[in-house]
C-alpha positions in Angstrom: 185.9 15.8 96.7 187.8 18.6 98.2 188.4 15.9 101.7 190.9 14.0 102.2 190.3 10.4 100.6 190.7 8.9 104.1 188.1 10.8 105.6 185.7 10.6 102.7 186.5 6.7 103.7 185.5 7.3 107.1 182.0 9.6 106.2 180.9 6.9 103.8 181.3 3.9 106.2 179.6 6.4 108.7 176.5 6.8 106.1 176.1 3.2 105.5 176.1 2.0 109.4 173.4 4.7 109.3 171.2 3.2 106.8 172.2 -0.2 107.9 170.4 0.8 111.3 167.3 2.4 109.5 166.6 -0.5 107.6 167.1 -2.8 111.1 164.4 -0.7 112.8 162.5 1.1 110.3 159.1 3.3 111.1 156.8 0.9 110.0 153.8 2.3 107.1 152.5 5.1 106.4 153.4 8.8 107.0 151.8 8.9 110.6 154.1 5.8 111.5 157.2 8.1 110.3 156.8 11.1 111.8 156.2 8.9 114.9 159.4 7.5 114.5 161.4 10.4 113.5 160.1 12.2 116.3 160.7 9.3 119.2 164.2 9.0 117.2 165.2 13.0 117.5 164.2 12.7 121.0 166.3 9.6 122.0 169.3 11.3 120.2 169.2 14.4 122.0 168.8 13.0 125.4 171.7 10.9 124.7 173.8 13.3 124.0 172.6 15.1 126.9 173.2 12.4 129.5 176.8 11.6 127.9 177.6 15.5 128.6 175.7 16.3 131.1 175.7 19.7 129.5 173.1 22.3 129.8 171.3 22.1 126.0 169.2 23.8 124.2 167.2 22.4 121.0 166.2 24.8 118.5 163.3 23.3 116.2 159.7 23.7 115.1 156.9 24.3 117.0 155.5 21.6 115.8 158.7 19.2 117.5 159.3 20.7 120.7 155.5 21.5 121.9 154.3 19.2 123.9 150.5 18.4 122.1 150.0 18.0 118.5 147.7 19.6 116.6 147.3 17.2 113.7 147.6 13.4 115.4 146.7 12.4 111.8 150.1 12.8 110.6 152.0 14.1 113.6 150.9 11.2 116.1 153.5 12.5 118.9 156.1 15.1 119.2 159.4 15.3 119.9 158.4 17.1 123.3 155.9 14.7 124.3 159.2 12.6 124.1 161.7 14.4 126.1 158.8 15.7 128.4 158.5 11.6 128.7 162.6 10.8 128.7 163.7 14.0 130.9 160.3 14.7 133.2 160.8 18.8 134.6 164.8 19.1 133.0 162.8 19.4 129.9 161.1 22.9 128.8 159.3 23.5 126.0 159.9 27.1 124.8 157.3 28.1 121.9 157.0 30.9 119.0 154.3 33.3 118.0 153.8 36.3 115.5 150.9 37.9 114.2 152.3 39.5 111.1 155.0 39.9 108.9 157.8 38.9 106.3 159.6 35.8 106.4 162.1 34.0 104.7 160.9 29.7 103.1 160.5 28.0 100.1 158.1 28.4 97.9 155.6 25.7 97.2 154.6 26.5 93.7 158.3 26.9 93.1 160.0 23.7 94.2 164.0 23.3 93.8 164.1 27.2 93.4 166.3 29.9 96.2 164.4 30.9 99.0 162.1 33.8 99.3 160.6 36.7 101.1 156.3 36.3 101.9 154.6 38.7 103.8 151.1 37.8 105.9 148.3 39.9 107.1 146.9 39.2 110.8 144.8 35.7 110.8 142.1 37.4 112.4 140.2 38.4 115.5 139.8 34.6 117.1 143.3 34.3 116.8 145.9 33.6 119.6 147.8 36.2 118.0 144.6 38.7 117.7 145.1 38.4 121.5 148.4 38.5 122.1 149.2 41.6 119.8 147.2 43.6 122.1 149.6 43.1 124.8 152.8 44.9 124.2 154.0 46.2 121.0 157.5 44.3 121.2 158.4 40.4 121.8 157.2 39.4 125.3 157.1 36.0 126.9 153.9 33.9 128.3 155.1 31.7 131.4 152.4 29.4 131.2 153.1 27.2 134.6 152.0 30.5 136.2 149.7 32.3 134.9 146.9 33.7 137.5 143.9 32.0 137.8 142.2 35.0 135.9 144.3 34.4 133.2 144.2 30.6 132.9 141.2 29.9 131.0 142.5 32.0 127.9 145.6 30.0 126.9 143.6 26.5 127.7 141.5 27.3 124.6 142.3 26.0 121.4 142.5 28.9 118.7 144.2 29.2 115.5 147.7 29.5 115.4 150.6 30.1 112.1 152.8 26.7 112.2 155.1 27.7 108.7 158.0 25.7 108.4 160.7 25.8 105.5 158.0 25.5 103.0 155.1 27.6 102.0 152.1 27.8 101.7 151.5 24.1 102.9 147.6 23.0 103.7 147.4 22.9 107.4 149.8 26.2 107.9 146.8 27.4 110.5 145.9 25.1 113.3 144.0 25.1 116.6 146.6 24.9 119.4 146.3 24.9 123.0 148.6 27.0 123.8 149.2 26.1 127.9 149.4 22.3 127.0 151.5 23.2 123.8 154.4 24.8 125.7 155.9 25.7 129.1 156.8 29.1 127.8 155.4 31.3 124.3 157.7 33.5 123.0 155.5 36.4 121.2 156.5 38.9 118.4 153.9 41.0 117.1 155.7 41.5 114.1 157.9 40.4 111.9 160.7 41.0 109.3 162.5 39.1 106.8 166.2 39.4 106.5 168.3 38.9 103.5 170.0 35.4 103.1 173.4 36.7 102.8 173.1 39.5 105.8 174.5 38.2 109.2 171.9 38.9 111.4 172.4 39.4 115.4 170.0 37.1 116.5 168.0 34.1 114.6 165.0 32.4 116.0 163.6 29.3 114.6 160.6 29.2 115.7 157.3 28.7 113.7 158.4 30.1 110.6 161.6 28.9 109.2 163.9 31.8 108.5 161.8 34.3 110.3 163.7 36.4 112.3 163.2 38.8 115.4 163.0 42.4 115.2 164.8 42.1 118.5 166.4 39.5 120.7 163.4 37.9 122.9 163.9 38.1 126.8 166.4 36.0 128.6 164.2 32.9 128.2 164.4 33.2 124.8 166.1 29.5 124.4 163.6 27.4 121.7 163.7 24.4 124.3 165.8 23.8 127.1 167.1 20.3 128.4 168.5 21.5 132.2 170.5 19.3 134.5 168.6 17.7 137.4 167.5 20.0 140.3 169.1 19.3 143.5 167.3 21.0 146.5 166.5 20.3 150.1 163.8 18.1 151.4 161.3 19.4 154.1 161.6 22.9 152.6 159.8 25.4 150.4 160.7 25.0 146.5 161.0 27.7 144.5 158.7 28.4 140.7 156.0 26.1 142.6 152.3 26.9 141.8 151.0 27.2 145.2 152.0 27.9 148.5 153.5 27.2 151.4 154.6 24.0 149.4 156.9 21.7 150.7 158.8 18.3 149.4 159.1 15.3 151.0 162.1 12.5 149.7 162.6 8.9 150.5 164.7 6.5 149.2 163.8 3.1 147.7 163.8 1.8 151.6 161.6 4.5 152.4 164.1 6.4 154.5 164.3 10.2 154.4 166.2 12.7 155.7 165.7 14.0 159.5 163.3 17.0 159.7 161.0 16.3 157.5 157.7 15.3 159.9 158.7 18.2 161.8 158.6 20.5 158.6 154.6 19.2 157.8 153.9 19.9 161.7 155.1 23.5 161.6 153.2 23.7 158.8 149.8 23.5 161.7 151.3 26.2 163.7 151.3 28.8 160.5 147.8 28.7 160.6 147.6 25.4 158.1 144.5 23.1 159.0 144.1 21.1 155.7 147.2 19.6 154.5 147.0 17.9 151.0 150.2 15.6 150.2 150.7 14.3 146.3 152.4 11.2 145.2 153.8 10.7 141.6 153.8 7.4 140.0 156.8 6.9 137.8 158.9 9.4 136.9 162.4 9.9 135.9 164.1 12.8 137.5 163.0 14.6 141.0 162.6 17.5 139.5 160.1 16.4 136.5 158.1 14.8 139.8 158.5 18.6 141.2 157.1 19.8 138.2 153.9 17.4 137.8 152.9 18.4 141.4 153.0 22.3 140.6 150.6 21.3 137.4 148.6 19.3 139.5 148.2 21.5 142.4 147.8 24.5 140.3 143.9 24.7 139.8 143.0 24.1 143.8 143.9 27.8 144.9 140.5 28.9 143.2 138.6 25.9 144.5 138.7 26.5 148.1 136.0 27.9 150.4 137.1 31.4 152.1 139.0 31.1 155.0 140.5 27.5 153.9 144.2 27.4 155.3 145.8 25.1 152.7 149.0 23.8 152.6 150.4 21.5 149.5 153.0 18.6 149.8 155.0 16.2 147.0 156.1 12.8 148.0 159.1 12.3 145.7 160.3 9.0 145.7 163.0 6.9 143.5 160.8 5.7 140.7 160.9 4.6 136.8 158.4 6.5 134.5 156.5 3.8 133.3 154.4 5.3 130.3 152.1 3.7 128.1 154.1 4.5 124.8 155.1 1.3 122.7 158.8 2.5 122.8 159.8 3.5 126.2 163.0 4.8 127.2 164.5 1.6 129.1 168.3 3.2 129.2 166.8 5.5 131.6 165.9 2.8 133.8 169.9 3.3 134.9 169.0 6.3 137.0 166.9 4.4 139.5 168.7 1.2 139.2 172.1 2.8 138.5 174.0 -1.1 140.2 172.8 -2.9 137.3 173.9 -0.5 134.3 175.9 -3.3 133.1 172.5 -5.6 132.8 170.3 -2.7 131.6 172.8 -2.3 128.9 172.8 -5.6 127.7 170.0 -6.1 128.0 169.0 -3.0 125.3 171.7 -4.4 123.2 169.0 -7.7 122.7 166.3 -5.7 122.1 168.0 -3.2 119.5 169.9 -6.4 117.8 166.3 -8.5 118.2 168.9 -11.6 117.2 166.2 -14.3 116.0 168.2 -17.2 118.0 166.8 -19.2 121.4 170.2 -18.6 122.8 169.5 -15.1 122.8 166.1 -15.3 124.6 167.2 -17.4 127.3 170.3 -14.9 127.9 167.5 -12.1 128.0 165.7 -14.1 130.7 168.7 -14.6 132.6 169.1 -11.0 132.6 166.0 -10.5 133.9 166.1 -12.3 137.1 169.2 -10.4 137.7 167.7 -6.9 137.1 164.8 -8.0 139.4 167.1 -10.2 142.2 165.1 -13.3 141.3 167.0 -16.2 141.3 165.8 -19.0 139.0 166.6 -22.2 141.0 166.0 -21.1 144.6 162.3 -19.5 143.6 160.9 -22.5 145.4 161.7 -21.3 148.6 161.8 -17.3 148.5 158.8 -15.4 148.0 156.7 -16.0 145.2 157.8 -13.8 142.4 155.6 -13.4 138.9 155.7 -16.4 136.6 156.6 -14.7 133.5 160.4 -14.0 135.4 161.2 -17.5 135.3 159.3 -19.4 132.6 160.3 -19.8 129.4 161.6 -16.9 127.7 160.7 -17.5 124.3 157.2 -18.5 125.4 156.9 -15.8 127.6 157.3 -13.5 124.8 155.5 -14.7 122.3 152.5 -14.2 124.7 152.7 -10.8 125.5 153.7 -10.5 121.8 149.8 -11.9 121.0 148.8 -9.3 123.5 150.2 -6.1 122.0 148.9 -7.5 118.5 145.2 -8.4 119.7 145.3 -4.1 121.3 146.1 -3.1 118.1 149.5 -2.0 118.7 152.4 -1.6 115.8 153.1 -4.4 113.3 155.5 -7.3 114.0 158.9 -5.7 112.7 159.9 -9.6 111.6 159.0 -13.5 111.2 159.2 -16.5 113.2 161.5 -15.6 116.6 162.6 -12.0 115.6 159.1 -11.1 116.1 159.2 -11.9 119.6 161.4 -9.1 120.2 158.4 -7.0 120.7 157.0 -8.8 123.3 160.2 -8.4 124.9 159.9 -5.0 125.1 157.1 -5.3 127.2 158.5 -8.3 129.2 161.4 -5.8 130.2 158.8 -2.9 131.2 156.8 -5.6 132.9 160.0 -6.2 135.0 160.2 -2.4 135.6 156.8 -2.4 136.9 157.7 -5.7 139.1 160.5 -3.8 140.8 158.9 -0.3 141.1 155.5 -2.5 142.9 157.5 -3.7 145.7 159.5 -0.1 146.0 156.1 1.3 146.2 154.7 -0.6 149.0 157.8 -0.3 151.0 158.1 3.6 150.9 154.3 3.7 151.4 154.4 1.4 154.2 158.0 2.1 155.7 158.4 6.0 155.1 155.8 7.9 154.4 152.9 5.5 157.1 155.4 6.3 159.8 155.9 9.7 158.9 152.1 10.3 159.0 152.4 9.3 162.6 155.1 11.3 163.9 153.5 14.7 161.9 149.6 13.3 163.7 151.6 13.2 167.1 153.3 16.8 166.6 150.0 18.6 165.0 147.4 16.8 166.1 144.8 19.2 164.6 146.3 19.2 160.9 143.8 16.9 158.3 146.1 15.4 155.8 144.6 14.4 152.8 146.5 12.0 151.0 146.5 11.9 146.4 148.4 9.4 144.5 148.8 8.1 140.8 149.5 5.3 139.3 152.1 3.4 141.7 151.9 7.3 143.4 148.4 5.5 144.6 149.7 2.5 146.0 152.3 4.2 147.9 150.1 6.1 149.6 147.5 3.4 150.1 150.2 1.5 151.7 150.9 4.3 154.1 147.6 3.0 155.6 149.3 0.4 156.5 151.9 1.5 158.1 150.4 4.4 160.5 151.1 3.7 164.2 148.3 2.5 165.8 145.4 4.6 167.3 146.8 7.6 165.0 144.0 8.9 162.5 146.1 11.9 160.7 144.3 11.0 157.2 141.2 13.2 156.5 140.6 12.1 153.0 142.5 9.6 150.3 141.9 10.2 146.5 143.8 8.0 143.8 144.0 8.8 140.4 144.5 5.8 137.9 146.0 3.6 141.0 148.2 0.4 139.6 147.0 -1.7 142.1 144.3 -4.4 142.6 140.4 -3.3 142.7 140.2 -6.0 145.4 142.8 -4.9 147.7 140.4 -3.0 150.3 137.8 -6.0 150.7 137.4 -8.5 153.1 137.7 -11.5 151.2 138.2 -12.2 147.5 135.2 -13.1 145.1 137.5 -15.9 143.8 139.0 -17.1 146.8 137.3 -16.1 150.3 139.6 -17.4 152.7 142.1 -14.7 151.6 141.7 -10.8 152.4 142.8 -7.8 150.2 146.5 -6.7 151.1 144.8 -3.7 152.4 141.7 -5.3 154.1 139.4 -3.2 155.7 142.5 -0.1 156.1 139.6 2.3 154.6 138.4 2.4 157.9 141.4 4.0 159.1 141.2 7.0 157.6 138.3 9.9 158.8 136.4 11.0 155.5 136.3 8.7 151.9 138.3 6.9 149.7 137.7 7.8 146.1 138.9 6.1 143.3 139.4 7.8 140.0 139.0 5.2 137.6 138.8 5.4 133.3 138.6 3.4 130.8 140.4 5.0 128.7 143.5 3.5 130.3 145.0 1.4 127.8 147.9 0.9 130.4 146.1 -0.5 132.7 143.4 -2.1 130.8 145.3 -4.1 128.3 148.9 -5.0 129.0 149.4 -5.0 132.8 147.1 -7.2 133.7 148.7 -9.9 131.5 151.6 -9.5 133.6 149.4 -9.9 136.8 148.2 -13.6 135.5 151.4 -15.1 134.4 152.3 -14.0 138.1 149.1 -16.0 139.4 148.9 -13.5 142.1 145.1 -11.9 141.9 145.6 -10.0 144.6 148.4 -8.0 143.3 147.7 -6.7 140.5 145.9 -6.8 136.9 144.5 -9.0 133.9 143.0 -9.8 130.6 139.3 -9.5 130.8 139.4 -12.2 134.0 138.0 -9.5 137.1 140.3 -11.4 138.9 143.5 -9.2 137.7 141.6 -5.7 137.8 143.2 -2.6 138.5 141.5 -0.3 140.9 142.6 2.5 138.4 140.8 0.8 135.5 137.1 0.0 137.2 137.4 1.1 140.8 137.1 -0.4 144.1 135.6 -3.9 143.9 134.1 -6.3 146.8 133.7 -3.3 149.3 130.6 -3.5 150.4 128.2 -0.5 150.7 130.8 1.0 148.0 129.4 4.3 146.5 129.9 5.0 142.5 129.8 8.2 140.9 130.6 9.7 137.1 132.6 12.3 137.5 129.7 14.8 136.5 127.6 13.4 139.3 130.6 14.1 142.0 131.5 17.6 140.8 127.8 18.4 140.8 127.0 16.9 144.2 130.5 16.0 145.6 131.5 12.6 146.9 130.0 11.0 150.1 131.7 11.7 153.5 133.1 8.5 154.3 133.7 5.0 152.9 134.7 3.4 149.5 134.0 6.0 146.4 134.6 4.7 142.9 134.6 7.9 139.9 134.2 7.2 136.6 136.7 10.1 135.1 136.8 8.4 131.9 135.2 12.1 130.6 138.2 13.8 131.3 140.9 11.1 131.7 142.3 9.7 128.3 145.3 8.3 129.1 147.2 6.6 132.2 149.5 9.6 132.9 146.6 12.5 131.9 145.7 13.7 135.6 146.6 17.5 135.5 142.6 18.2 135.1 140.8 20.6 136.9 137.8 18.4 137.1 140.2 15.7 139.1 141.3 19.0 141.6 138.3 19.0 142.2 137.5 15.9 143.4 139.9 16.0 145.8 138.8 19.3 147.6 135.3 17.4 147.5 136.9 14.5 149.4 138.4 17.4 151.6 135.1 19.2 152.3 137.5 22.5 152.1 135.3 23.1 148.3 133.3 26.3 147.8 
């Protein structure tokens, strides 16, 4: 009562526009459906802030928000960092907290409502992380975990148990396996630790996994909880610093698939350093050049240990203008502006709908309206332009209400209303659908118009250097489009591997099963290149196995792309390469324990080790592709 009455006004009108919005879009049932929520919610709101300052951040939280993996998917389905790892790609680092023994400062459990208080732990024990980690130095250190030496990267991969206290204790579940390399980017340990009294000012307070727990001493420079760092901004052609492997270079493009000069030139000198094998990595979607930087150092990182002596290996990333497309129910569609930064005015509308989810026709056909725009398809003249996918132009209200069916027949979240309002969810996906129509034909125009004819100039300048060329997701139909456009007579490709490609299993054969008179978009292009093409494939896939392949019928295009349980809308990332003959398939434990043939069509069953759409960093998967090299041990 000590405010002003005008400002206690304001707060109050503040507080119910708040709860006003939490009853609107509330976290559904149960406490797994929360924490989902709060944690997709904490993440939005920081990287709008973010984005709004374009300020340098840093978010100081639990481990159990920032990390990246959770260690109880019971309760904690995602994390916060999964969600800015999503939202922010490499600007995002996940800084973590360790201690083996000490005092801390929390709330007592058995004493609830009463001041905090001081406990003290022993060591968990010898199969600790901490067991480990206390043997290393005898003050705080920090573990980079992007690059840690091959000796050393086993150890962190392993799940052991680890302290997670946060402001209350004891809690059940305070000691949890965690994996500590796909937890964080960095681990901050302290060996020990002291309380400090409530009322003393203390120099320097880290919130890590124990509330109120504070350092003996400041940690190193890196000592930030989680950073969010503005984008990178770095030459193309060139070497790139904090990369996993070397000599590594980047190659950019825009959505036209022009680059700057230089850069064929940079691949060929590549040859005369003594490089014979180059291998050159396409993302899929992505958000930022530098979270595409940072997926090709994870990727690339195991292949260093899987070469045969004497291999001379160089390491490329294709980094191209392209939307992160994950399989989440909630993406991120304000940060479609940063690839399609000419139609903020539509994208912002356009997430007006779907946050107001107003249960009115009017407002449907205004949401379909706004998707022709975002996508340049224009309604009336559709007739006469090339054909574009149905659900663009059909009825809106229909249109959702069938991919609304979808999502509830693969088990997704509840319907968040009745009659129309319902719909809204299915217009969620209709707007990611539209993403993925837009980032299709940017694909196959950098494939075919940048990176095909950048091939051919690197094949004329080094004509000794095998490229071998990886891609995921619409990463794989880029570079299967660079196929395409090669120049004729040049043979530069040595080996193509795609992991979890978004594009159609038919679109190396001949003919189609369902239609013979028409060819595969990439008919017979396997033959172009010198050793295999393997297709990684799992079922596990839920992105390409469910909802994708919806959008590929309502476009009636069976070539392009994906469907319900109809083979004629397959992805070749969901059961491989289809209506090739003399095509050769493998589980992935047959490959790694016999490699993959020398030439032709290879389909991989990774469903082992692949879970998800966007989970490629696997060693197993490395390996594949220096099988398809032949540069393996």
């Amino acid at each position: 009562m000590e405010k002003p009455r005008a400002e206690r006004r304001r707060m109050a009108g503040e507080v119910d526009r708040a709860l006003a919005l939490l009853e609107r879009r509330g976290p559904g049932e149960g406490v797994a459906a929360a924490m989902l929520y709060r944690d997709r919610t904490m993440a939005e709101n920081t990287v709008w802030r973010q984005r709004r300052t374009g300020d340098r951040m840093v978010l100081s939280a639990h481990n159990g928000h920032v990390g990246y993996e959770t260690p109880k998917p019971d309760q904690y389905p995602r994390l916060q960092g999964a969600f800015l790892r999503d939202l922010l790609g490499g600007d995002y680092l996940s800084v973590g907290a360790s201690f083996g023994r000490g005092s801390f400062n929390a709330h007592d459990t058995g004493a609830p409502g009463e001041p905090i208080r001081t406990f003290t732990v022993a060591p968990l024990g010898p199969d600790s992380s901490a067991a480990t980690l206390d043997r290393v130095a005898s003050g705080p250190f920090y573990l980079d975990m992007r690059h840690t030496t091959p000796a050393a990267r086993d150890w962190p991969g392993a799940a052991r148990p680890v302290r997670q206290i946060g402001t209350v204790f004891p809690w059940p579940g305070d000691t949890v396996p965690v994996r500590l390399s796909t937890a964080y980017d960095l681990l901050i340990h302290f060996p020990g630790s002291r309380r400090r009294g409530c009322a003393d000012p203390p120099s320097h307070v880290w919130t890590g996994p124990c509330a109120g727990m504070l350092a003996e001493e400041p940690p190193p420079a890196h000592g930030a909880h989680s950073a969010l760092r503005p984008p990178r901004r770095g030459g193309t052609g060139l070497a790139v610093t904090g990369m996993s492997v070397e000599p590594y270079r980047e190659i950019t493009f825009d959505k036209d698939g022009d680059g700057p000069p230089g850069q064929a030139a940079a691949l060929a000198a590549l040859a005369r350093q003594g490089v014979g094998d180059l291998v050159l990595f396409a993302h899929g979607w992505n958000n930022s050049p530098s979270g595409a930087t940072r997926l090709c150092s994870d990727f690339f990182a195991p292949f260093p240990g899987l070469l045969a002596p004497g291999t001379e290996m160089g390491y490329a990333g294709v980094i191209w203008p392209s939307m992160m497309f994950t399989d989440e129910p909630v993406p991120d569609f304000r940060a479609l502006v940063t690839v399609l930064p000419e139609k903020e005015p539509v994208i912002e509308r356009l997430t007006e709908l779907l946050d107001a989810a107003p249960a009115e026709e009017a407002a449907f056909a205004e949401f379909g309206a706004l998707l022709r725009e975002l996508t340049d398809v224009d309604a009336e003249s559709v007739a006469v332009r090339e054909p574009v996918p149905e659900f663009l132009v059909g009825d809106p209200v229909q249109v959702c209400a069938l991919f609304t069916g979808a999502l509830e027949d693969s088990h997704e979240e509840a319907f968040f209303g009745e009659g129309l309002k319902k719909y809204w969810k299915g217009a969620k996906e209709v707007l990611r659908q539209a993403t993925y129509y837009v980032m299709k034909k940017r694909a196959g125009q950098v494939g075919e118009h940048g990176l095909g004819p950048l091939l051919g100039e690197v094949a004329r300048s080094a004509p000794g250097l095998r490229v071998h060329l990886v891609g995921h997701s619409m990463g794989a139909r880029l570079v299967a489009y660079a196929l395409r456009g090669l120049p004729a007579g040049a043979r530069p490709v040595a080996s193509v591997t795609l992991l979890q490609g978004a594009f159609s299993h038919y679109a190396f054969a001949a003919r189609l099963p369902h239609d013979p008179g028409r060819p595969g978009s990439l008919r017979d292009l396997q033959n172009r290149v010198r050793g295999p093409v393997v297709a990684c494939y799992s079922r596990h896939d839920r992105a390409l196995g469910v909802v994708y392949p919806l959008a590929s019928r309502l476009a009636t295009d069976s070539e392009s792309l994906l469907g319900t349980d109809d083979p004629r809308w397959g992805a070749i990332g969901h059961d491989g390469v289809q209506a090739v003959p003399g095509t050769v398939g493998l589980s992935i434990a047959e490959a790694l324990r016999a490699g993959v043939p020398g030439t032709g069509c290879v389909s991989v069953d990774a469903a082992e080790v692949v879970l998800s759409h966007s989970d490629i960093c696997r060693p197993e998967l490395a390996e594949v592709v220096v099988s398809a090299s032949r540069t393996g041990r």
